[in-house]
N, C-alpha and C positions, 0 to 999 in steps of 0.2 A: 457521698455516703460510703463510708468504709465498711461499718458493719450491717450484714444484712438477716443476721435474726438477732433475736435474743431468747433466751432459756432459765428460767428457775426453778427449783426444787421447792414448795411452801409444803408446808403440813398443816392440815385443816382439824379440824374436831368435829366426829358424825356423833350423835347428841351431849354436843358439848363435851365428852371425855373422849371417845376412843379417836385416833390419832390417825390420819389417812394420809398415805404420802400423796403430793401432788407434781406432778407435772407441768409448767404454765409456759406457752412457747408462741412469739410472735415473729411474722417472718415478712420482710419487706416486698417479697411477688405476692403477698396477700394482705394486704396494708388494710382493710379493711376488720378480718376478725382477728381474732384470740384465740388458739387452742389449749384446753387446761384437760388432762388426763391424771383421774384417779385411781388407785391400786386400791384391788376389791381385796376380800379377805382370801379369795381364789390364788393371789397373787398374779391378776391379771388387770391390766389396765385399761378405762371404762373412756374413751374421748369425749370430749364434748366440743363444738367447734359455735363460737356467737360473737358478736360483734364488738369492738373494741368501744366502740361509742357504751354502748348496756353498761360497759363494764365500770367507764369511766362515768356514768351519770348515776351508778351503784354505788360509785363511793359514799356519797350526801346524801341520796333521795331511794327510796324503792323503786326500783327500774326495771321493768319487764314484766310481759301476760302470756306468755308463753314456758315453752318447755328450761329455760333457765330467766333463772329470778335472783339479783343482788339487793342488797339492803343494810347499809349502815346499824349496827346494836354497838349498846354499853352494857356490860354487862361484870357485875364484879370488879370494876375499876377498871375494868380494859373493853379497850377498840377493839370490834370487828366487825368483820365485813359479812353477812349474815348469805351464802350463796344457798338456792334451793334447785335441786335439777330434778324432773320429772319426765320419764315412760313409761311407758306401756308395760314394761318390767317393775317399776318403781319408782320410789321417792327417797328422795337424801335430800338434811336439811345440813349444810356444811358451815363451820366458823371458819374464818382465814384471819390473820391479823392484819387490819386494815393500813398501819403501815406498809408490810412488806410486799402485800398488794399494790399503794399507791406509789414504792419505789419501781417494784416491776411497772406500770405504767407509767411511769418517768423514761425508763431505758427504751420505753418501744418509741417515745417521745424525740428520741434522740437518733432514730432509723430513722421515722417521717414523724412530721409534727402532727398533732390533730388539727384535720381540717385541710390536710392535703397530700389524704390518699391519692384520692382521683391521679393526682399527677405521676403515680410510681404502678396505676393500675393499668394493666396490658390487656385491655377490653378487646385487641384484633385477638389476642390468645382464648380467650374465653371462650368467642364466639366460636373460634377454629376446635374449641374441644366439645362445646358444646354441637356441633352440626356435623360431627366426626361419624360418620355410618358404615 
């Protein structure tokens, strides 16, 4: 394995017009999630950190019951990936275009396959941060 993240820039649409940059970054010592960071209109940017499985079974199907939610739309002739993120702050319903989504999950494909995190996961590290007092 040569490369050990991957990083891209997407811009989503918050109701369908206004234009949100995004952030989307996967990284091989964390082979299990995704982190995708949005620029508020603060000009401050908002993380969110969930699993790459969600992300990839978001392509096709509505996926997730918790605080982030993907979901496949057509709308107006085009693909997108219909993302909803929710707190205690709020709700954003986000479009991505479901292409350049499913290329950025191609590239994290090419760190570790799906299906064989496990094997790039450093489970003595975890434990050693998590029991860290």
């Amino acid at each position: 394995m040569t490369t050990e993240a991957i990083h891209a820039e997407l811009v989503a649409l918050y109701d369908g017009t206004t234009p949100v940059r995004s952030r989307w970054s996967y990284r091989a010592d964390e082979p299990f999630t995704v982190t995708a960071a949005f620029q508020t209109d603060r000009d401050r940017w908002v993380e969110w950190v969930f699993s790459r499985e969600l992300l990839v079974a978001g392509l096709n199907d509505p996926a997730g019951v918790g605080d982030v939610r993907f979901r496949p739309i057509e709308e107006r002739g085009l693909r997108m990936l219909a993302c909803e993120i929710e707190s205690p702050e709020g709700y954003a319903l986000l479009e991505l275009d479901h292409e350049a989504v499913a290329e950025f999950l191609d590239a994290t494909e090419e760190i570790i396959p799906l299906g064989r995190e496990d094997e790039h996961f450093d489970v003595d590290a975890l434990i050693a941060e998590l029991t860290r007092v």
